[in-house]
N, C-alpha and C positions, 0 to 999 in steps of 0.2 A: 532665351528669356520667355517665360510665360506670361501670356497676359489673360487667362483666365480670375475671374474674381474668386473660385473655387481656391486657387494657388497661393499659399500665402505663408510664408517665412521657411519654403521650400518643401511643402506641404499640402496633399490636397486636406482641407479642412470638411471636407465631406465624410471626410474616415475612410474612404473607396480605395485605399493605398494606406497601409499600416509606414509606411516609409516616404521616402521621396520618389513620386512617381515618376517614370521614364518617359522624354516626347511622344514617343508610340503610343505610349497609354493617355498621356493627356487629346492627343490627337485625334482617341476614338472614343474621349468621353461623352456620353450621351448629354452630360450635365453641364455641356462648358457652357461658363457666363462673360461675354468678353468680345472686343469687336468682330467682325467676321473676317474670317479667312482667306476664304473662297468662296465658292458657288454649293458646296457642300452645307457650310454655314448658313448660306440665302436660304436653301431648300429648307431646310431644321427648322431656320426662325417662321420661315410661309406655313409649312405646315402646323408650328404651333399656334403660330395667330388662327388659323383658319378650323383647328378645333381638329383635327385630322388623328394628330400627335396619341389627343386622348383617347380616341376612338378606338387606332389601331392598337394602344395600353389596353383598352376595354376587353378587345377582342383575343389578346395573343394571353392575357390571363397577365401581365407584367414580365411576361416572359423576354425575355435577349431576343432578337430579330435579327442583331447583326447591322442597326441602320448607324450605328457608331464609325463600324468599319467602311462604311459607303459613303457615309458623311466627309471620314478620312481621306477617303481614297478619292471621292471629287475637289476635296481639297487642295490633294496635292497636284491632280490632275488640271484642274483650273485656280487656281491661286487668286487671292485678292490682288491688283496691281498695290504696290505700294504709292502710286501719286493718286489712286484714288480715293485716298483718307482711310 
């Protein structure tokens, strides 16, 4: 089950996925809207509070970084507990 707000009648409504996007791909979308995860999550949300996010957008030209897949991959590496809300 996805809980992205992007995700909706098995659909990203972003158009980022012509079809029904696979967990892999929701996992390392840069756009997910939706509780946190993990510690991957934390980092994404810190960095866009603190103005970072746009910066390094400014800088790499909108270019792919890759910070989707790091996102992912501390994700799954440190996971939200689930009794922590």
């Amino acid at each position: 089950m996805r809980t992205c707000a992007n995700y909706q009648d098995d659909v990203c409504i972003l158009g980022l996925e012509e079809f029904k996007p696979s967990e892999e791909y929701c996992a390392s979308c840069k756009h997910y809207r939706g509780p946190s995860r993990g510690l991957g999550d934390d980092v994404a949300n810190a960095l866009k509070k603190t103005g970072v996010e746009r910066v390094v957008n400014r800088l790499s030209g909108g270019k792919e970084c890759g910070c989707g897949k790091r996102r992912a991959a501390l994700n799954r590496v440190f996971p939200k507990d689930k009794s922590d809300g």
